[in-house]
BAMARBA-536635 format. One record per residue (C-alpha): residue number from 1; residue in one letter; chain; y, z, x. Coordinates in steps of 0.2 Angstrom, whole numbers. Layout:
% residues N
+-----+-----+-------+-------+-------+-------+
!   n ! res ! chain !    c2 !    c3 !    c1 !
+-----+-----+-------+-------+-------+-------+
! NUM !   a !     A !     Y !     Z !     X !
...
+-----+-----+-------+-------+-------+-------+
***
This chain:
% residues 112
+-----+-----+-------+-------+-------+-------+
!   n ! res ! chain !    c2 !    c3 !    c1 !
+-----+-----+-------+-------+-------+-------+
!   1 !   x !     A !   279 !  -212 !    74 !
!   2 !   x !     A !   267 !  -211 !    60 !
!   3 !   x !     A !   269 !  -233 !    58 !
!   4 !   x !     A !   259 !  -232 !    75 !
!   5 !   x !     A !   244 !  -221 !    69 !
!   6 !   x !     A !   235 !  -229 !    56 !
!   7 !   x !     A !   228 !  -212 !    42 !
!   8 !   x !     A !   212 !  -209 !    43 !
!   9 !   x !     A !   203 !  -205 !    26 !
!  10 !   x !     A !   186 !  -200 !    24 !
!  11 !   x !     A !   175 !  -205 !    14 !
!  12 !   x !     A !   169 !  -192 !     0 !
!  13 !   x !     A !   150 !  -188 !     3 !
!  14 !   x !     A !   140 !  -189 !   -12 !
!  15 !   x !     A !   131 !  -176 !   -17 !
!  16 !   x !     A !   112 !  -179 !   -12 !
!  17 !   x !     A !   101 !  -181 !   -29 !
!  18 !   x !     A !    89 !  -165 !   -34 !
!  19 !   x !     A !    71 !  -165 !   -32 !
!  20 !   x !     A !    64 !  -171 !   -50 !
!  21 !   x !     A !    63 !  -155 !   -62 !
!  22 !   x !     A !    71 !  -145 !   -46 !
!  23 !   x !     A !    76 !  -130 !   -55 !
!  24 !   x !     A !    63 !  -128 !   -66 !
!  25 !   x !     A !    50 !  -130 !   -51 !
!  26 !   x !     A !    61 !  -118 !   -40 !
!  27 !   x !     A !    58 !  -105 !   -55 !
!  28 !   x !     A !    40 !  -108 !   -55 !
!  29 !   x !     A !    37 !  -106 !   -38 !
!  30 !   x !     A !    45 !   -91 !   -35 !
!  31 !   x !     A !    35 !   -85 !   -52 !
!  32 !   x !     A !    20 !   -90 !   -44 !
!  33 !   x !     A !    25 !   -83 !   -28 !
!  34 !   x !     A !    28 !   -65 !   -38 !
!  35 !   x !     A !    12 !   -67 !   -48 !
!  36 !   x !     A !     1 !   -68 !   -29 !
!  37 !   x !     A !    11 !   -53 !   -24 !
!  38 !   x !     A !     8 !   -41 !   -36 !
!  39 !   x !     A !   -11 !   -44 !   -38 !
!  40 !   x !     A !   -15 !   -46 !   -20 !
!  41 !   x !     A !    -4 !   -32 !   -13 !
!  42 !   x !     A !     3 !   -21 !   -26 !
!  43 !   x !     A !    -9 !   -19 !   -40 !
!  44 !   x !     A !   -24 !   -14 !   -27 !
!  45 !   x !     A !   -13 !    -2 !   -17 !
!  46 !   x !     A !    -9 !     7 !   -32 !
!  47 !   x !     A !   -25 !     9 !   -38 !
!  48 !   x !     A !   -33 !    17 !   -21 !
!  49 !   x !     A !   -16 !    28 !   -21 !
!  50 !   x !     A !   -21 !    32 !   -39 !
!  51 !   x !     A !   -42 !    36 !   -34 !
!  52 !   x !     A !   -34 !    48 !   -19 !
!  53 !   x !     A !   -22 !    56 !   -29 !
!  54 !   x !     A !   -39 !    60 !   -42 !
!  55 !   x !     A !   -48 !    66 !   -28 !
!  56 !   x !     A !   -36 !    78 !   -20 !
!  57 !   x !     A !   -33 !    86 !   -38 !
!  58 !   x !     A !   -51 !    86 !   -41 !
!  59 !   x !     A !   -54 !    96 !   -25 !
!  60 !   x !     A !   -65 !   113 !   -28 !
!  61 !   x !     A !   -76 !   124 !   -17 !
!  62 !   x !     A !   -90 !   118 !   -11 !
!  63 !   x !     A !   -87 !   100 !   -13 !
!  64 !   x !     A !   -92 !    91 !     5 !
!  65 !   x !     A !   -80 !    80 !    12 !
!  66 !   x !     A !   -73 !    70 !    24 !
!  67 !   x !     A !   -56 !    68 !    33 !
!  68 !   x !     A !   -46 !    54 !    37 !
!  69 !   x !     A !   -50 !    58 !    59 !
!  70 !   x !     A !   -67 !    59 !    55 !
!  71 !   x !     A !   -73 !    80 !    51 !
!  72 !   x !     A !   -86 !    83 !    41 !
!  73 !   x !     A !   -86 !    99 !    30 !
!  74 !   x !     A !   -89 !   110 !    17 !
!  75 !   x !     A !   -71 !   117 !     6 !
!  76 !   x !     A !   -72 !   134 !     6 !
!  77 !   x !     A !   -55 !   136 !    -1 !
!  78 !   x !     A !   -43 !   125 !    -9 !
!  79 !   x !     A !   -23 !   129 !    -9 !
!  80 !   x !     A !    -9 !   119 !   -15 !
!  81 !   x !     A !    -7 !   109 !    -1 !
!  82 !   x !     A !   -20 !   116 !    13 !
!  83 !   x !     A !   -40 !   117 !    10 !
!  84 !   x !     A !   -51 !   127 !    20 !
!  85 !   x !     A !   -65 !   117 !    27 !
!  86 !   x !     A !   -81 !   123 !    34 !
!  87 !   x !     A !   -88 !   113 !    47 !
!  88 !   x !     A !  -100 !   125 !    54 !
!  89 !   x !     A !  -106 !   140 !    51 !
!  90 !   x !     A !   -94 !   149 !    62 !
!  91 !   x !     A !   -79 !   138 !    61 !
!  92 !   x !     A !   -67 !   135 !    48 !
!  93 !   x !     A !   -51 !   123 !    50 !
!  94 !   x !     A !   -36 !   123 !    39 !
!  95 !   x !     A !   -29 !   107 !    35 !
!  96 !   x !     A !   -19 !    98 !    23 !
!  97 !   x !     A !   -25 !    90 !     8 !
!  98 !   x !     A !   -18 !    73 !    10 !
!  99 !   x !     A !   -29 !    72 !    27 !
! 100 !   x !     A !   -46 !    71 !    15 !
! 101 !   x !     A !   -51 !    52 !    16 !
! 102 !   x !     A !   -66 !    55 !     5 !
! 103 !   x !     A !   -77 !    65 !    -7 !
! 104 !   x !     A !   -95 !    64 !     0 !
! 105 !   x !     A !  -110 !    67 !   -11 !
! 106 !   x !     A !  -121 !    84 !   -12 !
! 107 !   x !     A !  -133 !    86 !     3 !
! 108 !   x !     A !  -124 !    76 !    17 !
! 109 !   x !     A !  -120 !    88 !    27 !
! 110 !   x !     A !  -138 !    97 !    28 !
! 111 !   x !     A !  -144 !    77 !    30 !
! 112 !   x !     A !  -134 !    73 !    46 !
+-----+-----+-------+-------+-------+-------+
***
């Protein structure tokens, strides 16, 4: 029954031709692509995670400062993971370290 069907044979693709110094431009681009990472996302965080670590461990009483929802105080009394701020002269709130956004500079809080 095969002499009725003629074989069909297909024909071999070839293979399509590489870009002109392909791989060495695929190496380089992702290179590239690795150097933009690092020095616009990775090297800055690390440095402001690095300045906030400084600060938290620099923390002492009487240093004024701010935290990350917007308080204002004065640290009374600085723990391994709370401080003591006082933010008037009748309240004092307990809150953890890592909440401090910022260190402000002597006199701000008589100035506002």
């Amino acid at each position: 029954m095969s002499f009725l069907i003629s074989a069909a044979h297909a024909q071999e693709a070839a293979a399509p031709a590489a870009p002109p110094g392909g791989d060495l431009m695929s190496l380089l681009m992702l290179g590239g692509f690795v150097v933009i990472f690092y020095l616009m996302i990775w090297r800055p965080q690390a440095k402001r995670a690095k300045e906030h670590k400084n600060l938290l461990t620099g923390l002492q009483k009487g240093d004024e400062v701010v935290t990350s929802g917007g308080i204002v105080g004065k640290v009374n009394k600085v723990a391994d993971d709370f401080v003591v701020l006082e933010v008037s002269d009748t309240v004092e709130l307990k809150i953890q370290k890592v909440a401090i956004a910022a260190a402000l500079p002597k006199g701000t809080l008589k100035a506002i």
